[in-house]
N, C-alpha and C positions, 0 to 999 in steps of 0.2 A: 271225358275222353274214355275209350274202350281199347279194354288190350287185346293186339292179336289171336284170333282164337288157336284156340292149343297153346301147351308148352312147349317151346323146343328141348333137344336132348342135350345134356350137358353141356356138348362140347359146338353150342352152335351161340352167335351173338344177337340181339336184336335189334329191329329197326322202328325207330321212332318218330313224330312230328311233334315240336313241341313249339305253337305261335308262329315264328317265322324262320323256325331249323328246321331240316331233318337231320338227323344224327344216327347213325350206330353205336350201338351200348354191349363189349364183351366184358360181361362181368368175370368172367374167366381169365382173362386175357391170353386166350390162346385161339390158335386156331384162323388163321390168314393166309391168304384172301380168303376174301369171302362174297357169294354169291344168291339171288335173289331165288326166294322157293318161297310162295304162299304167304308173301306177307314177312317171313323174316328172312334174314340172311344167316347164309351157312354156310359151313366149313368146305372149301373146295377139298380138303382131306381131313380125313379122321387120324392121321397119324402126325403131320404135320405142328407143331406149336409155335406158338409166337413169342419170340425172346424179345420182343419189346411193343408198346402201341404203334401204329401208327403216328401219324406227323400229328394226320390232320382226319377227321373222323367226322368233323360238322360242318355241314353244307351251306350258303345261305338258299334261303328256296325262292327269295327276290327274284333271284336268276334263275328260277328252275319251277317254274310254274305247273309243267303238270309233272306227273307222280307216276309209277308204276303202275298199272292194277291192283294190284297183289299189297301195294303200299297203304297200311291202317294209321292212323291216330293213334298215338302211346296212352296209357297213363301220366300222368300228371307226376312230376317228383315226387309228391305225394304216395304213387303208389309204386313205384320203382326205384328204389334206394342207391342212387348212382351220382348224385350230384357230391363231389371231393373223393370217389371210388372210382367210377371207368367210364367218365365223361371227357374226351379230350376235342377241341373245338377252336375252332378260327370261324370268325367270323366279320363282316366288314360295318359291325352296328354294336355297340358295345350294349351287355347284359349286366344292367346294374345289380352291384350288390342286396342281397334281399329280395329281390323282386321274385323268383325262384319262389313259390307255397312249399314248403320242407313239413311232411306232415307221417305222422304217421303208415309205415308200409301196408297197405288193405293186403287182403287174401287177394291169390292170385287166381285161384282155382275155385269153382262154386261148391265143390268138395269142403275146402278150405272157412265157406262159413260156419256157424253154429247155427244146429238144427234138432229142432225137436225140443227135450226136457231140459238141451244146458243152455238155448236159445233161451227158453221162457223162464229158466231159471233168472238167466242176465236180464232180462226185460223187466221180471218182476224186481229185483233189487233197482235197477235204472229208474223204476217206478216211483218207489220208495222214497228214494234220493230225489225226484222232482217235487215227489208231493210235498215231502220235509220244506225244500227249498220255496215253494210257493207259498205255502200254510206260514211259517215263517214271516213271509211278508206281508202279511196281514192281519194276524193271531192277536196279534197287540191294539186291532183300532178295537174294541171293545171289551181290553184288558187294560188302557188308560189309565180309565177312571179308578178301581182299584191300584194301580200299581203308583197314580199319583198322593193315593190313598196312605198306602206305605210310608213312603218318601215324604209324604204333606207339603205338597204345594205344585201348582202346573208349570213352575218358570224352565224345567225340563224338558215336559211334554213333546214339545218338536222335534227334540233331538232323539225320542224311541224311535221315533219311524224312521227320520231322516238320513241318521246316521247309517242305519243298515241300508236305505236306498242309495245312497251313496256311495259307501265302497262297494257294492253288490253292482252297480253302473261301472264305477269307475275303472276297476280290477275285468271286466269282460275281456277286454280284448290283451290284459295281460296273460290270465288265462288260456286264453285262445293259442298262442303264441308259447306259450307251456307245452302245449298237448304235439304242436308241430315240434318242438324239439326233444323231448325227454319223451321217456316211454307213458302211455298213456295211464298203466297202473300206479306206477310212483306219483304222477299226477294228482290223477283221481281221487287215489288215496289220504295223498296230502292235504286235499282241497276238503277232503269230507273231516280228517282229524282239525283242520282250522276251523271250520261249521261246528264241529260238535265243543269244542275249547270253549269257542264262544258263549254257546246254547249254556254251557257247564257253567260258565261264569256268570249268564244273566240269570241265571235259577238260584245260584245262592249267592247274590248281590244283596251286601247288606248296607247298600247308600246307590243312590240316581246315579253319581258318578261313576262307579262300578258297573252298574247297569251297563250306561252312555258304551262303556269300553267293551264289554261282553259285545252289544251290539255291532259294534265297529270291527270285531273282529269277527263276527258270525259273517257280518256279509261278504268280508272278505272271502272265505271259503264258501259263502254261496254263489257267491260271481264262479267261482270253478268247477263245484258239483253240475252245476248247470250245464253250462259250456261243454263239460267233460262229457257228461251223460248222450248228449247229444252226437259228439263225436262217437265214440264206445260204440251208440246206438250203429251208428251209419258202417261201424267196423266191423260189427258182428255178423250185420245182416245181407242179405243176400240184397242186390238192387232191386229184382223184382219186391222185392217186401218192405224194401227199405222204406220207402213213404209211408206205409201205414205202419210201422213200427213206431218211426216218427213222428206219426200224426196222435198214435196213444200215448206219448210224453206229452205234446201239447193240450190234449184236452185232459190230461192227468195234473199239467200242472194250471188250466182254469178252475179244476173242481180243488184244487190244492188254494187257490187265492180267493175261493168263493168261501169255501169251509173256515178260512181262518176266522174270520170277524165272530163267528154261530160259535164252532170250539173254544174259541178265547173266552167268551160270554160264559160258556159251560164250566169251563177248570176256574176262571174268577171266581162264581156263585158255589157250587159244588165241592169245590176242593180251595184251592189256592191257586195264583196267577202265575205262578213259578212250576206248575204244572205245564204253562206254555212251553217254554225250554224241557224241560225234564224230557217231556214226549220225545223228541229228536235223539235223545241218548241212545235209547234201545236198538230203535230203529235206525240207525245211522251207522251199527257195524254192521250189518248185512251184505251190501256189494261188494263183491269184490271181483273185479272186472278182469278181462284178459288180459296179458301185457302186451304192447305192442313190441312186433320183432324190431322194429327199426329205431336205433340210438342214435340220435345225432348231438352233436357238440355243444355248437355256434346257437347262442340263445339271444333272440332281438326280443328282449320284453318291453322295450320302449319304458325304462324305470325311471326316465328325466321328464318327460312326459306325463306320466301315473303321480309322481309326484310335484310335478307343479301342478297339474289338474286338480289333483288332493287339498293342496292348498289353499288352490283358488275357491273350493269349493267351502274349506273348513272355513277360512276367514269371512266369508258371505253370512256362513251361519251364524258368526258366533255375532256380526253386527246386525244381525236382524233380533239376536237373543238378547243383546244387551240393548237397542233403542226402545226407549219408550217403555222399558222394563224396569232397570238397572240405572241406564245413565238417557240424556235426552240425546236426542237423534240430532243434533247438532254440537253434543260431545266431542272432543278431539278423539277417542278413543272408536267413536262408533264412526264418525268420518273415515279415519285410519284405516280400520279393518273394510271398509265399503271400499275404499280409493288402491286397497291393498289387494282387494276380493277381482277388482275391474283391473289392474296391470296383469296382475298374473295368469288369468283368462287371455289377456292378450299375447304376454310370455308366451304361454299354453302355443296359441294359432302358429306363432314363429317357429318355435320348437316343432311341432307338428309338420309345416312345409321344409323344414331343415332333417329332419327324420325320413321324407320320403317314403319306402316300401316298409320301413319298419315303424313308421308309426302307431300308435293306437287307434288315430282317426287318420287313415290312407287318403292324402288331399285328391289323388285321381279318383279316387272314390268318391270323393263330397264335392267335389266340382262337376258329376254326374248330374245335371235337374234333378231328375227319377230321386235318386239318392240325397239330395241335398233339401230339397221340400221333405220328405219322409223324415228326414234327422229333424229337421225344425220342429214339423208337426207334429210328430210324437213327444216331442218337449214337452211342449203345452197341453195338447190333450191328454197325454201318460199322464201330466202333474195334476192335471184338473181330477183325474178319474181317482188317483189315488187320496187326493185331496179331500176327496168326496168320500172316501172306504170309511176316513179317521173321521169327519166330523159332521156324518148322519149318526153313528152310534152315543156320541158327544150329545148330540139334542135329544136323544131317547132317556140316558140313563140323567143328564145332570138338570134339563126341563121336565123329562115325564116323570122322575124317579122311578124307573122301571131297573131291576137288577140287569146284568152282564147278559143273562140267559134273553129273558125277555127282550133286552134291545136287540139281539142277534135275532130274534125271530120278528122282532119287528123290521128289520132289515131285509126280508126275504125278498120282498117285492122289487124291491134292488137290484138282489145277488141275482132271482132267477132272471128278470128281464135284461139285466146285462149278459147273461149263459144263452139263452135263446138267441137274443140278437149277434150275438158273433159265432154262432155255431148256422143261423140263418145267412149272415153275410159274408161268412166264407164260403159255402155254400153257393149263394151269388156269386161271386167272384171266381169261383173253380168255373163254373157252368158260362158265362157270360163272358169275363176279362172286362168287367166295368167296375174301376176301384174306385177312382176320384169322384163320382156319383156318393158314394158309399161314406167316403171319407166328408166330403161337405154337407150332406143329408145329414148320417151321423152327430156331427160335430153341433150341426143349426139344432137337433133335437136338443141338446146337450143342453147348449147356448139357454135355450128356453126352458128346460129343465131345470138347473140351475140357480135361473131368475126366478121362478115359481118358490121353489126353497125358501124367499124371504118371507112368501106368507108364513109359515110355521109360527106357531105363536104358543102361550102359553097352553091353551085349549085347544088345537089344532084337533077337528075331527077325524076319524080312522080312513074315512074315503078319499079327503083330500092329500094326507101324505100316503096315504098306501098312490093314489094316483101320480103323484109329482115323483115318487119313488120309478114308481116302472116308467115315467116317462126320461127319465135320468138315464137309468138304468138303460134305456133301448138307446138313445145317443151315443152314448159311453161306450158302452158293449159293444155295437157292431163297428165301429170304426177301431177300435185300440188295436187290432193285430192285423189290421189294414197295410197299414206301414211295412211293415216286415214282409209280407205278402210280395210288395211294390215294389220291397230293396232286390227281394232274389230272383226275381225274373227279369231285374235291370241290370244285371251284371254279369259276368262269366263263370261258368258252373267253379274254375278255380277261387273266384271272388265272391261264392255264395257265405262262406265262413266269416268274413273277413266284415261285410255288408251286412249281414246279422249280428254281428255283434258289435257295430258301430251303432243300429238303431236300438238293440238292447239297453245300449251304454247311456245313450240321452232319454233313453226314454223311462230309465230309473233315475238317471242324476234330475232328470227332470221333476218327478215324484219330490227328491229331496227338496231341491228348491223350492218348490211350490206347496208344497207339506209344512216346511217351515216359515214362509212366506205367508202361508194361512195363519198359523200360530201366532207367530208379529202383531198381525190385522186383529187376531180375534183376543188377545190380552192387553193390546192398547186401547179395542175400542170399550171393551169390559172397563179398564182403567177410567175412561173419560165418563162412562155411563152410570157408575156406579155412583158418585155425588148425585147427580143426578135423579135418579131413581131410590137409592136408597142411601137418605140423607145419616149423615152420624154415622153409615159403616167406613171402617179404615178398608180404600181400594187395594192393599197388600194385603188386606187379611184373606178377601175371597180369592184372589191370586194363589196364597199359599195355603189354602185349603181344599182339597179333593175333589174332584168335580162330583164322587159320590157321598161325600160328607156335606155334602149345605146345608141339608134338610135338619142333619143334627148342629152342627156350626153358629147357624145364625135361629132367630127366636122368631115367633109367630106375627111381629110386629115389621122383621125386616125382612125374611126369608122373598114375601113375593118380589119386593125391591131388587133384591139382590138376583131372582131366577130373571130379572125382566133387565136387569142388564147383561147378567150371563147371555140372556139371549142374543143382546143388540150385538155381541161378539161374534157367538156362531153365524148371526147371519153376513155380518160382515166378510166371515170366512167364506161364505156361500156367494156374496157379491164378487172376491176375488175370484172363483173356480167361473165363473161364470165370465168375467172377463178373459179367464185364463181360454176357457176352452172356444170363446168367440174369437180370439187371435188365432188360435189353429183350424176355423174356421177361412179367416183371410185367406191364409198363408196355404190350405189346401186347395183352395180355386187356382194354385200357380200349378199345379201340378199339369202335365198334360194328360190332356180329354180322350184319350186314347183307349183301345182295347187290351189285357195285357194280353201275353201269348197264354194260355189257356192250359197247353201240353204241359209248359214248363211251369207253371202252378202245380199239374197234378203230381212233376217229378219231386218237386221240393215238398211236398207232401206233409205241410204244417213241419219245417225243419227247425224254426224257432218255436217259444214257448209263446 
């Protein structure tokens, strides 16, 4: 929505439409009657004041179909700070609680944005702050194997990634919900001092479980650096620019999730793995963002929601970590947590439709198709792709014995053809408005990609995984920020925030799931294979030792035994992503075959990551 052009002068009110009002807004409160001039309404006198509002100031526009000439579309409460200040209204359709976007006040004036050196100043710190938060989420699939090095043993493993995918989903749309109520620098700020807490603590973690909790709290504050940055970005900048300010946070935070796996590889070999965190220290006081003028009170963070979703989510992990591990998968213990993991999901959905406008997942939202396919699908194929970051680097260093560095550049073929293909299929999609093509092509390359992965073998020659790599990589890649694409052009420019970071949300919690879901697969099947293959090793010993220590670990008589059941794991892990990413093949045929609108792609302008 656009506001009036011009300011009016002090002593004049404005006139707005907001869905199915129109209303006058004297943020003054003086100056009655009032009379129509260009769009807004003004003082029938300059000297004139109003010792009290009006009765009645909001119209329904049910009954009043056309409009003035002169009559514009307001700003969104969002960008006019009047809702509990000089909004007074009757109307005959009740305006539920929440429902109202309460968001930060934008500039009103194009004067009012930041231009030139304190513009690229904030962009470069905005920068920063993505890259950190991307690189982050990746840095560790080929900092693993050293850091299970450390620690000695993998019964951890799933929970590095998992965990930070986790609250890094799950905390999005709390976040979100932050930035509408409190000023965006208290925010921001906050969001980057819990990111760096984190980072601090996974750096000098002196046990796994340490680690687990640095992690858990890094994401938390990445779920807001994100979020945050995004907003900031959209308040700084001028509309016309605003998309491609936009669009350089999302492709800042692709080369930010491509670089992690290569950098992690480097500071393991090079330096130390705790060098991963370290990095983010320096660089994470840099921004510091404008404040926003507008304070509001009333904070809907949906925290009964965040934390049952929490829940549901922890207890899933921890019976996928204890079956077939710790205790057998028919345990009262691992049932428990499974039967405990499945109520509270379902808790989760009640809560959720009882929440209404304040929820974290807005049910008018995910009752949309458009939006309700995209939430699915980005599940499974978000889990399959991240699935995939953690354990190609896994068959490099702990089958090839190649170091951290090496796997990271044996990865390449990966990281580029996943960058190509989604900088090629958004691309299509801006020029076209053909997404669902994109998304089940994508997905079927995937599908087949995937499955190709179980050839990998002991002696795998260099053409056939450099080829099963790019063909991964091009499935993967062009379809993953597809989703997101399909949420914001289905919904209302007020619900572009809100639709974003619901597909954000599932489509890291999905990573988690499916990250530690690989893990389960690929240490139970190691578990059964290792008698097997290599008779006389205790299956706990190669469990609890290093995916980069085998080679020293076990002896020249058992070592190939033991790398040829390691294997039968990862590929097992590779069987699940393949299943994973063939369901979000299914479930992307629902989507409709439609064109999207084309315009409203180029406004949103890559506004997620």
């Amino acid at each position: 929505m656009k506001k009036p052009t011009g300011d009016p002068p002090r002593n004049e009110g404005r006139a707005y439409r907001l869905d199915d009002f129109s209303f006058v807004s004297f943020s003054d409160l003086e100056l009655f009657p009032a009379s129509q001039a260009e769009g807004w309404y003004q003082s029938a006198s300059s000297t004139e004041e109003l010792s009290a509002p009006p009765p009645i100031w909001l119209a329904n526009t049910r009954t009043a179909k056309s409009l003035p000439n002169g009559y514009r579309s307001p700003p969104s409460v969002r960008h006019e700070a009047i809702m509990g200040h000089d909004l007074h209204g009757l109307s005959d359709s009740e305006v539920p609680l929440g429902a109202l976007n309460h968001e930060p006040k934008e500039p009103t004036e194009e004067g009012d944005y930041l231009t030139g050196f304190k513009l690229w100043l904030m962009l470069v710190s905005l920068i920063f702050s993505i890259f950190l938060i991307a690189l982050d989420l990746t840095i560790v699939a080929t900092s693993i194997p050293a850091i299970t090095n450390q620690f000695h043993g993998l019964e951890d493993q799933a929970w590095y990634s998992a965990i930070y995918l986790m609250t890094s989903g799950g905390f999005q749309s709390t976040w979100g919900k932050m930035y509408q109520y409190f000023p965006l620098k208290i925010g921001f700020l906050s969001a980057m001092a819990v990111f760096e807490i984190g980072s601090l603590i996974c750096g000098v973690a002196p046990s796994s479980a340490s680690f687990i909790v640095g992690r858990t709290i890094a994401g938390i504050g990445a779920a807001g650096v994100s979020s945050g940055a995004y907003t900031i970005c959209a308040y700084i900048s001028d509309p016309k620019k605003r998309a491609a300010h936009t669009g350089i946070l999302g492709a800042v935070f692709g080369i930010g999730s491509i670089l992690g796996p290569l950098l992690g590889g480097v500071f393991s070999t090079e330096s130390t793995w705790r060098w991963c965190f370290y990095i983010n220290l320096p660089i994470g006081v840099l921004p510091i963002p404008r404040e926003a003028p507008l304070k509001e009170k009333m904070l809907q963070l949906d925290p009964l929601g965040t934390g049952i979703l929490m829940g549901a989510i922890i207890t899933y992990l921890m019976a996928v970590h204890y079956g077939g591990q710790i205790d057998p998968w028919s345990s009262a213990r691992v049932v428990g947590l499974l039967v405990a993991s499945i109520v509270l999901f379902i808790i989760f959905a009640f809560v959720e439709l009882w929440q209404d406008e304040r929820a974290m997942i807005i049910p008018r939202l995910f009752a949309k198709r458009d939006i309700g396919v995209a939430l699915f699908y980005t599940l499974f194929q978000g889990g399959a792709l991240f699935a995939m970051v953690y354990y190609l680097p896994l068959y490099f260093q702990a089958i090839r014995g190649t170091d951290a560095v090496i796997s990271g550049v044996h990865n390449l073929p990966f990281i580029i053809a996943a960058m190509a293909s989604a900088l090629a299929a958004g691309m299509f999609i801006s020029n076209t408005g053909l997404a669902t093509p994109v998304m089940v092509g994508g997905s079927a390359i995937a599908t087949l990609g995937c499955g190709l992965c179980h050839l990998f073998d002991l002696d795998t020659g260099t053409g056939v995984w450099v080829g099963i790599q790019i063909v991964v990589g091009l499935g993967l890649g062009c379809a993953f920020q597809v989703p997101i694409m399909v949420g914001q052009v289905s919904v209302d420019v007020s619900d572009i925030a809100a639709a974003t970071a619901m597909i954000l949300c599932f489509q890291t919690v999905g990573g988690a799931i499916w990250v530690s879901a690989s893990q389960s697969i690929f240490v139970n099947r190691m578990l059964i294979a290792v008698p097997h293959f290599a008779p006389g090793v205790d299956p706990a010993q190669v469990v609890n030792t290093g995916a980069g220590e085998l080679r020293e670990a076990f002896g020249p008589d058992q070592i190939a035994g033991v790398l040829t059941a390691y294997l039968a794991g990862i590929r097992a892990a590779y069987v699940l992503s393949c299943a994973v990413v063939g369901t979000s093949l299914l479930i992307g045929v629902f989507l409709p075959w439609k064109r999207l609108d084309t315009d409203a792609l180029k406004e949103a302008g890559g506004a997620a990551a």
